[in-house]
C-alpha positions, -999 to +999 in steps of 0.1 A: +000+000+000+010+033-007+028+052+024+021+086+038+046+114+039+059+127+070+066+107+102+032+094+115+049+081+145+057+114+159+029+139+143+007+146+172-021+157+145-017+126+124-048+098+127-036+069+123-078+056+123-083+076+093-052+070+078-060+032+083-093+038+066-081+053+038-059+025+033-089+005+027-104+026+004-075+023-017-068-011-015-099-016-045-092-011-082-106-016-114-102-053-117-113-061-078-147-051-074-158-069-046-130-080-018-131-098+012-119-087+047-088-110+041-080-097+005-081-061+023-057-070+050-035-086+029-033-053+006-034-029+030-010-047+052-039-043+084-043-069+109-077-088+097-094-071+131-085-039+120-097-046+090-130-064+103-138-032+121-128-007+098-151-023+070-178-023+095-174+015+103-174+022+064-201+005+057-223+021+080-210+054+068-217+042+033-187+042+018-187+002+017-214-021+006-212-054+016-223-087-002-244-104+022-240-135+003-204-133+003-193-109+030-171-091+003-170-055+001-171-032-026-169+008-027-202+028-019-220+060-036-199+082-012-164+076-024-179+080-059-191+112-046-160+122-033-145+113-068-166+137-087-159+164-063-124+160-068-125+158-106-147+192-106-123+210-079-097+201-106-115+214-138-097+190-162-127+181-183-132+216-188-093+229-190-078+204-208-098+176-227-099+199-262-057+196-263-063+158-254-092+151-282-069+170-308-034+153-296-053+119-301-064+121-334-038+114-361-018+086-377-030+059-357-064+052-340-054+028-311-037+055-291-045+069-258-043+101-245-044+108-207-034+126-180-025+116-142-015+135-113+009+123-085-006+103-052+017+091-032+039+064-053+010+064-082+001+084-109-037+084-111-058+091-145-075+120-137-088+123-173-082+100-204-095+105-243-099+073-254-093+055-292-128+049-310-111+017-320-120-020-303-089-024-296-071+000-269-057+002-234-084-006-204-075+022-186-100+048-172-100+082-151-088+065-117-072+040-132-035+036-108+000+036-125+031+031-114+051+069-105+083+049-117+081+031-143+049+043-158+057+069-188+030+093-170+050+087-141+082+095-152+070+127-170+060+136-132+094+129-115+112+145-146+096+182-138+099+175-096+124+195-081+151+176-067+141+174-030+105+167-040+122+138-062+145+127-038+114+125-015+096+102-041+121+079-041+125+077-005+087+068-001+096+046-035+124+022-012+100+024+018+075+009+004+094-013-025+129-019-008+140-045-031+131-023-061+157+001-050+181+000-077+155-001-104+134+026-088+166+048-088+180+039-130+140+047-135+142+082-121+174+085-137+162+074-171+136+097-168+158+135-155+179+117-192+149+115-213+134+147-204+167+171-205+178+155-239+146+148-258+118+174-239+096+143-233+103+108-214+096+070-225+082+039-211+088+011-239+074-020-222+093-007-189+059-012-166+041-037-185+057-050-221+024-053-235+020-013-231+040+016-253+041+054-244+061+086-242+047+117-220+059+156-209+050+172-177+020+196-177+022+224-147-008+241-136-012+279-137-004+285-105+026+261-103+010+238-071+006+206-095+027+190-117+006+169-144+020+140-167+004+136-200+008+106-221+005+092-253+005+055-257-014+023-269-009-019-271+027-025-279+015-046-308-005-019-327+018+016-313+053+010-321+084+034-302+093+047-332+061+058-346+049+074-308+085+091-311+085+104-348+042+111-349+035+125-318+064+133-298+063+172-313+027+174-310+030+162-272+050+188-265+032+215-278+003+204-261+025+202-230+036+240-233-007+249-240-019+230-209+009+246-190-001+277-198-038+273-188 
């Protein structure tokens, strides 16, 4: 599970009950609708009565709902609430979906376009323009990545400043320490990509089924550092055509969100 910044242990206005809580809540995805109280402790890393009474707790506050035929959980109306609350504080629909629908029409039709904002050691989809095509990548507004070795990621960590990266790493070995090495040549690969080519890759590097390059967006105000990606199935969006179709055009659009 993802870690929170800061030392809990000694933060007198840190609680750990709705830390714990939270964990929960973001121990579901996409492909795990319903979990049990087991599944949950096992990704949150929560001893199953913590667990057991957390889930009863969010349940009543309705942000579970549990099977009663198989005493799994799955996420209530109120986190979906809490969602589209988020999405609206953000604006992103209305800010930057034109750039995405025109950066995702051109050579190809099974590309993706989307664009993910740091949380924690993720990069979540906090709005995607989709390929009309059958055949494109499953992923969806929500949808978790990995802030290393995800190309939405990377763009992230590329426009961090160093102690903010150096931070991200940190909570990268805390939470992964035998992926030290490769978390560090990942963040490394990516401060190369972006200070030689104005963009960084991810050519199989999280999953080798998936192909994409991406640039960091910042927001007006400079509080939020954006990574927007262009990407598809390895088998129908080759490196070379991401880099010599849309690389330019990514960074353009890059340089227009920024500005918003």
């Amino acid at each position: 599970m993802e870690k929170f910044e800061g030392d809990a242990e000694t933060d007198r206005q840190f609680v750990t009950a709705l830390a714990r809580g939270l964990d929960i809540l973001s121990a579901f995805d996409g492909q795990s609708r319903y979990l049990s109280n087991s599944a949950l402790a096992t990704r949150s890393g929560l001893a199953k009565p913590t667990v057991s009474r957390l889930t009863h707790t969010l349940t009543r506050t309705g942000h579970l709902v549990r099977n009663p035929e198989s005493g799994e959980y799955r996420l209530g109306a109120k986190v979906l609430q809490l969602g589209f609350s988020a999405l609206s504080a953000m604006s992103v629909s209305e800010l930057y979906l034109p750039e995405m629908e025109a950066l995702s029409v051109g050579p190809n039709p099974y590309v993706t376009v989307a664009l993910a904002e740091q949380v924690g050691n993720r990069a979540i989809y906090v709005a995607t323009q989709k390929s009309t095509q059958a055949v494109t990548l499953s992923l969806y507004v929500g949808a978790r990545l990995p802030l290393f070795y995800s190309a939405v990621g990377r763009a992230i960590l590329a426009r961090l400043k160093p102690d903010a990266r150096a931070a991200a790493v940190s909570l990268g070995v805390a939470e992964f320490p035998e992926q030290k090495a490769r978390i560090q040549a990942s963040v490394d690969i990516a401060v190369g990509d972006y200070e030689t080519l104005g963009y960084v890759r991810s050519f199989g590097d999280w999953k080798k089924e998936i192909n994409a390059i991406a640039v960091p967006v910042t927001s007006l105000d400079g509080s939020t550092i954006y990574g927007l990606n262009v990407g598809g199935p390895s088998f129908l969006v080759s490196p070379e055509e991401l880099e010599n179709d849309y690389a330019e055009r990514l960074m353009v659009a890059g340089k227009q969100l920024s500005s918003k």
